[in-house]
Backbone as CSV, one residue per row, in Angstrom:
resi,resn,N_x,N_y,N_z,CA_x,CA_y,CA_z,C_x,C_y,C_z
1,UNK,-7.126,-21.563,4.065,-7.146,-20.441,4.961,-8.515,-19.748,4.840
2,UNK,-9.188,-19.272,5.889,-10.343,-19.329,6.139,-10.421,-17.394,5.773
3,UNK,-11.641,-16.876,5.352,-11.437,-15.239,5.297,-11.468,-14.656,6.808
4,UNK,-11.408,-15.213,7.542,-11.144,-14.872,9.020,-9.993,-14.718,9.336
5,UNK,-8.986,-15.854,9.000,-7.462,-16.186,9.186,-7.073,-14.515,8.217
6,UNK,-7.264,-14.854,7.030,-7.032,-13.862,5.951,-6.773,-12.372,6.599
7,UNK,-7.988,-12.126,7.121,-8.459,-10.902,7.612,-7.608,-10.047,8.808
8,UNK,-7.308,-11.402,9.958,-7.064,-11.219,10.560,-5.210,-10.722,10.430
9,UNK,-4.375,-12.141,9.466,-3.054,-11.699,9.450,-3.217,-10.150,8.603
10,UNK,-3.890,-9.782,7.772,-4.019,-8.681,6.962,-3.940,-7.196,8.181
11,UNK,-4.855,-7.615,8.835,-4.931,-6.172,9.383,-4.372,-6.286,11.051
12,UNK,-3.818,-7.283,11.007,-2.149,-7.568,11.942,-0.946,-6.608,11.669
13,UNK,-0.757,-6.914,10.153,0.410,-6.339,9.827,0.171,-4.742,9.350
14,UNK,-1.101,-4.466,8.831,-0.824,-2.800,8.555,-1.135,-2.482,10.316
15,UNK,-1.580,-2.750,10.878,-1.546,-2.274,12.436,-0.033,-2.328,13.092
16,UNK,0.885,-3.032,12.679,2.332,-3.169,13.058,2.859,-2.174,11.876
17,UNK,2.309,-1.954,11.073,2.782,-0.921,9.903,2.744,0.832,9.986
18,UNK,1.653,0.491,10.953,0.973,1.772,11.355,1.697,2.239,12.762
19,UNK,1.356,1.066,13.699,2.440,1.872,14.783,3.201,1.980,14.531
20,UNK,4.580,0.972,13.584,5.927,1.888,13.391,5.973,3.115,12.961
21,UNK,5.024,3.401,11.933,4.679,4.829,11.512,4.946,6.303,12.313
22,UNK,3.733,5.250,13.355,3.504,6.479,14.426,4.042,6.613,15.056
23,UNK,4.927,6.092,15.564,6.427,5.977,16.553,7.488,6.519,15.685
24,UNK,7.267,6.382,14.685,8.163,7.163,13.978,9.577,6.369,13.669
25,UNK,9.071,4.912,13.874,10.378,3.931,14.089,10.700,3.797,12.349
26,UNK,9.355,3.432,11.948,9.717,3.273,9.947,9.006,4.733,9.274
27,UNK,10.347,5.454,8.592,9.601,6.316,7.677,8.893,6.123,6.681
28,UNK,7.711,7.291,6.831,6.659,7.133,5.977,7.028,7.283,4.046
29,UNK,7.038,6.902,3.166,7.877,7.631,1.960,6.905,8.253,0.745
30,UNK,7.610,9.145,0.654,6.826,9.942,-0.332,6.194,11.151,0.765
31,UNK,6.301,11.268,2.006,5.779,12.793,2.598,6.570,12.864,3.662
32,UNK,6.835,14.416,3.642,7.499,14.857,4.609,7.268,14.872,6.104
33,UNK,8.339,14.357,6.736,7.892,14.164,8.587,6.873,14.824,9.156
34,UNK,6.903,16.393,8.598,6.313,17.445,9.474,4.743,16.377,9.700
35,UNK,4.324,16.492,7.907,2.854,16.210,7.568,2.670,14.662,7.854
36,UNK,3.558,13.863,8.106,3.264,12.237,8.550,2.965,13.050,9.828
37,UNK,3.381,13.379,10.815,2.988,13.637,12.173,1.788,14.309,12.123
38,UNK,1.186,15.180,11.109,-0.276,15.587,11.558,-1.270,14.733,10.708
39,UNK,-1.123,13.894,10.245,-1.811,12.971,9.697,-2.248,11.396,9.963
40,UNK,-0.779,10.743,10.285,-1.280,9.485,11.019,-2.075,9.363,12.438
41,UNK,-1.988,10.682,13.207,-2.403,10.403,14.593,-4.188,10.412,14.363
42,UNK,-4.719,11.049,12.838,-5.993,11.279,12.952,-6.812,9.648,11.701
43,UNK,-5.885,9.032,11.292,-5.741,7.675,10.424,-6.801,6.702,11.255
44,UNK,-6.623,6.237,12.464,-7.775,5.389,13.418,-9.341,5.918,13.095
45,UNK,-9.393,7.419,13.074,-10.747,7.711,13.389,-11.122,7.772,11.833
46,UNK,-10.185,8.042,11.010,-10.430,8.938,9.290,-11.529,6.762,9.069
47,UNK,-10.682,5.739,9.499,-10.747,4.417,9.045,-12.446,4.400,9.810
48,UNK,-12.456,4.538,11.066,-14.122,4.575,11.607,-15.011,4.903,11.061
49,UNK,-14.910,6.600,10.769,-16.085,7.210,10.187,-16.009,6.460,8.574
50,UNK,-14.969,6.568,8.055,-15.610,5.679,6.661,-16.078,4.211,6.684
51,UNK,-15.842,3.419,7.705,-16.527,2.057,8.300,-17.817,2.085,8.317
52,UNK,-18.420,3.019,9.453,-19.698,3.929,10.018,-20.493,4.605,8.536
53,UNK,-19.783,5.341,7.910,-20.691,5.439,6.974,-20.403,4.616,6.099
54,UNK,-19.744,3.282,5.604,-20.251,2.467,4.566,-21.178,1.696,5.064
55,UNK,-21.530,1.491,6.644,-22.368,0.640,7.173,-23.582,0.904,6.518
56,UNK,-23.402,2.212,7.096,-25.245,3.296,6.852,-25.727,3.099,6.029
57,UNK,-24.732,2.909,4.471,-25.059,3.074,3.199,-25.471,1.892,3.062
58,UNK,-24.975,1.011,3.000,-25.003,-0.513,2.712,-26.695,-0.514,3.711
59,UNK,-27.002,-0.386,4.405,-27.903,-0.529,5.709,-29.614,0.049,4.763
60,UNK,-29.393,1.343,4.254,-29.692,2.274,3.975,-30.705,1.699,2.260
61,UNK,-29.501,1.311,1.318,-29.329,0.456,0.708,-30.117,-0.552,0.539
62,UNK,-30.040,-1.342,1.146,-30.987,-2.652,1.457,-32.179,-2.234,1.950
63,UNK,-32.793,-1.380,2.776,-34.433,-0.741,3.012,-34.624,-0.335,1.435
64,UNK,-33.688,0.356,0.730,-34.129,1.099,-0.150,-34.852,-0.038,-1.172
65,UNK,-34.325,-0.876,-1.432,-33.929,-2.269,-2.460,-34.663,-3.294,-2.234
66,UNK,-35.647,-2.982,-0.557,-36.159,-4.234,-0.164,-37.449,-4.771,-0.752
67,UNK,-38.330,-3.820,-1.321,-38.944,-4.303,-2.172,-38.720,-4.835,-3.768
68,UNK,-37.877,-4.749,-4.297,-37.385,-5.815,-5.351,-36.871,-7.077,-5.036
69,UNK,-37.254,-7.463,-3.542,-37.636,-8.950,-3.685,-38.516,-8.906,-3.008
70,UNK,-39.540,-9.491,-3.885,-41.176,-9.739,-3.462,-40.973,-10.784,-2.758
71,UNK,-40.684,-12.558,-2.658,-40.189,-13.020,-2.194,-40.407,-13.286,-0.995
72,UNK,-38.893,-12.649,-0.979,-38.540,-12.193,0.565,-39.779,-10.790,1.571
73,UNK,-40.122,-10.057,0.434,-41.112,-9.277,1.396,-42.478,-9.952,1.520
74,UNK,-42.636,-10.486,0.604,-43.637,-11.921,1.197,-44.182,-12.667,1.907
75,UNK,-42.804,-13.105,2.484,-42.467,-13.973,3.262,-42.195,-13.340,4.983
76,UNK,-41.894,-12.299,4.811,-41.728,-10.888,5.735,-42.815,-10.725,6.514
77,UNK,-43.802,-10.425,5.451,-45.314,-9.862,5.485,-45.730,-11.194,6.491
78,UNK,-45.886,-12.235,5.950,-46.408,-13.743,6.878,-46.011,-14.039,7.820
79,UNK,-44.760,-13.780,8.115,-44.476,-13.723,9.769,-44.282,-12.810,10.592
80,UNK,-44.485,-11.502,9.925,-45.308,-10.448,10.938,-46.686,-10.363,10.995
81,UNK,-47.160,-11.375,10.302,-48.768,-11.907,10.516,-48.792,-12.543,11.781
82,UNK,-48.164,-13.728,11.200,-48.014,-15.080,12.155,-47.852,-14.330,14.090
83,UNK,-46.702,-13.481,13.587,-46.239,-13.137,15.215,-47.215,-12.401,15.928
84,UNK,-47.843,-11.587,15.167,-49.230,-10.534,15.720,-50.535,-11.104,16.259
85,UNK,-50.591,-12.891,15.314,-51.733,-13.133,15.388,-51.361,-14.419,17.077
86,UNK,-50.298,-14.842,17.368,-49.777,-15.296,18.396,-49.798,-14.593,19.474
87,UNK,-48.960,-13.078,19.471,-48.936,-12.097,20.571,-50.450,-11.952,20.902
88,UNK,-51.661,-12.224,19.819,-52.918,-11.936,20.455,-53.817,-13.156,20.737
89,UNK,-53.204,-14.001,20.445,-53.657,-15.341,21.212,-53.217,-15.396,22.458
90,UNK,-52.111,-14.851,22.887,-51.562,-14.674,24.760,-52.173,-13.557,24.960
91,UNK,-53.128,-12.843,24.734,-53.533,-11.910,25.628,-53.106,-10.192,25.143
92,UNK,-51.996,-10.266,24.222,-51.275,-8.863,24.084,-51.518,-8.241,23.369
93,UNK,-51.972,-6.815,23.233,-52.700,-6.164,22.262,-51.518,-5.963,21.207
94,UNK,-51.551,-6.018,20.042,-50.620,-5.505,19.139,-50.826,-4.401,18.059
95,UNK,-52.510,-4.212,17.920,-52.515,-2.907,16.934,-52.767,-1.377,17.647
């Protein structure tokens, strides 16, 4: 089973877990109705913004980190050579 397959039955079933929730078809346990009703309806967006900002971080992260591989910034450096020194072999100013 592939982490795609994985992924996918995974967040199949808390999404069928979640609308019964919110329909109110399966009770929630351990909190009272009142507070399941002002809480699951805001659960979609609470899951986004922490998506959105682990992106950033992770994103954020890697600029921060990108010079501890020489390497790779190396290698970086040479084909934003390569591409500058091409764009000005066709004619295109690049600096």
């Amino acid at each position: 089973m592939t982490r795609a397959t994985r992924f996918l039955i995974l967040s199949s079933i808390c999404a069928t877990l979640y609308a019964l929730a919110f329909f109110s078809i399966l009770p929630v346990p351990f909190i009272e109705e009142s507070i399941a009703e002002q809480i699951l309806p805001v659960i979609p967006w609470w899951l986004l913004v922490s998506f959105g900002s682990y992106s950033l971080w992770s994103l954020g992260w890697g600029l921060w980190t990108f010079r501890d591989c020489p390497d790779a910034y190396e290698e970086l450096l040479k084909e934003i050579t390569m591409a500058k020194d091409d764009l000005r072999t066709k004619g295109v100013p690049v600096d």
